[in-house]
N, C-alpha and C positions, 0 to 999 in steps of 0.2 A: 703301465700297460701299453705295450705297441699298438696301433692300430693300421689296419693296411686296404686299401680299395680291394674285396674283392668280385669274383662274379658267381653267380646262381642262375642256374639252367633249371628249366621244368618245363613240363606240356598234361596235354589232357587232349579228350575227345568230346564231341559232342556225337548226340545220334541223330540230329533234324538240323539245317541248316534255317534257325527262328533264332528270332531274338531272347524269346525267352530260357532256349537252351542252351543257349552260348553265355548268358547274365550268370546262369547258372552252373556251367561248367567255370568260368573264369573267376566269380567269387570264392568257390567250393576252392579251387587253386591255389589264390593269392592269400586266401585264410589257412590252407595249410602253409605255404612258405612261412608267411608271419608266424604261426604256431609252432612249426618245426625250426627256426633257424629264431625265435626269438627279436625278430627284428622291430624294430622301431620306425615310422615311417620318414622318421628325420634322418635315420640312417641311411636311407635309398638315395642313391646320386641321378639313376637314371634310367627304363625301362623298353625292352624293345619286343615288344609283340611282332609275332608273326602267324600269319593263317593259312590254310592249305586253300588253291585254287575256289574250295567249293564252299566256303562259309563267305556270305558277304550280307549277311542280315542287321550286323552291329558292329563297329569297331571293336576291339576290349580296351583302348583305353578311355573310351568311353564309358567304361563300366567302372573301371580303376578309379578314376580320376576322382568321382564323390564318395570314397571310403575316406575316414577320417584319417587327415592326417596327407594325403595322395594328391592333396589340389598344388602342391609346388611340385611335384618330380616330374621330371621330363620325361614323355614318353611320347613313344614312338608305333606308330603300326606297322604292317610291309606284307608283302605276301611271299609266302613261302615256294621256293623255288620247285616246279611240278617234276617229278621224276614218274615214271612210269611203275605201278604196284607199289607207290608210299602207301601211310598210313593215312586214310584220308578223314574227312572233318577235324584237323587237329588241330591245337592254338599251343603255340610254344612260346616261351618268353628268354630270354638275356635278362638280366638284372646286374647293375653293379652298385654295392653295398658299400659301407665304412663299416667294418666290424674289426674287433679286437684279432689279433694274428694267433690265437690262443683256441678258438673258438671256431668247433669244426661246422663246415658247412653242409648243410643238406638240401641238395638235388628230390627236385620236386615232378614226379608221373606218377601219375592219376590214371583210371582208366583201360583204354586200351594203347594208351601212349607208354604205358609200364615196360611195352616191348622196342621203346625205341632201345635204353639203356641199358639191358638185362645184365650188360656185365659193372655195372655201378650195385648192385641190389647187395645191400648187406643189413643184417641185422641193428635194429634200432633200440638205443636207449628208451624207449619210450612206447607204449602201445597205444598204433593207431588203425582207422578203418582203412588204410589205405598204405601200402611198403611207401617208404623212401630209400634215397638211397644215398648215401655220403660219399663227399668228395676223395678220391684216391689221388690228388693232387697236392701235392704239401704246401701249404699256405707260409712260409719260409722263403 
């Protein structure tokens, strides 16, 4: 079986700029990736959060970081560059993976962040409370 670095893109929202909303938006996240794409935490190489101007109550890798398995991947926070009418309170993430080149990837919004990638939204193998949306990039 080949195996190849790839990358995994997701975001979510929060509705209060606290810490306890953001724990909670960013766990709900990182438990769908892992659940949707099957991932192992020893499979992760490396992690890059970022936040919109108006959340600054918690890091998330601060929240990543004591899930099992999360204490060795590098991660990274940043703030996300302000444009005028984004989507605001949002935490979006980069992730680069080792996974089989076999094994399709899926793109992780949550939320009101559903709207960043509307044209990623396809039907899922799998029934869950929340779309994802799979990669239209050929992993080849």
């Amino acid at each position: 079986m080949e195996w190849k670095t790839r990358a995994i893109r997701g975001a979510t929202t929060v509705s209060e700029n606290t810490t306890e909303a953001i724990r909670e938006a960013v766990t709900e996240l990182l438990d769908e990736l892992e659940r949707r794409n099957q991932l192992q935490p020893e499979d992760i190489v490396s992690v890059h959060f970022s936040v919109t101007r108006d959340l600054d109550a918690i890091f998330p890798a601060a929240i990543a970081r004591p899930r099992r398995g999360w204490d060795n991947v590098a991660m990274l926070d940043l703030q996300q560059m302000h444009v005028e009418g984004s989507l605001e309170r949002c935490i979006r993430f980069l992730i680069q993976v080792h996974l089989p080149t076999s094994v399709p990837v899926y793109h992780v919004y949550l939320r009101q962040a559903q709207k960043l990638r509307p044209d990623w939204s396809v039907s899922q193998p799998f029934s869950t409370s929340q779309p994802a949306v799979e990669s239209k990039v050929s992993s080849k």
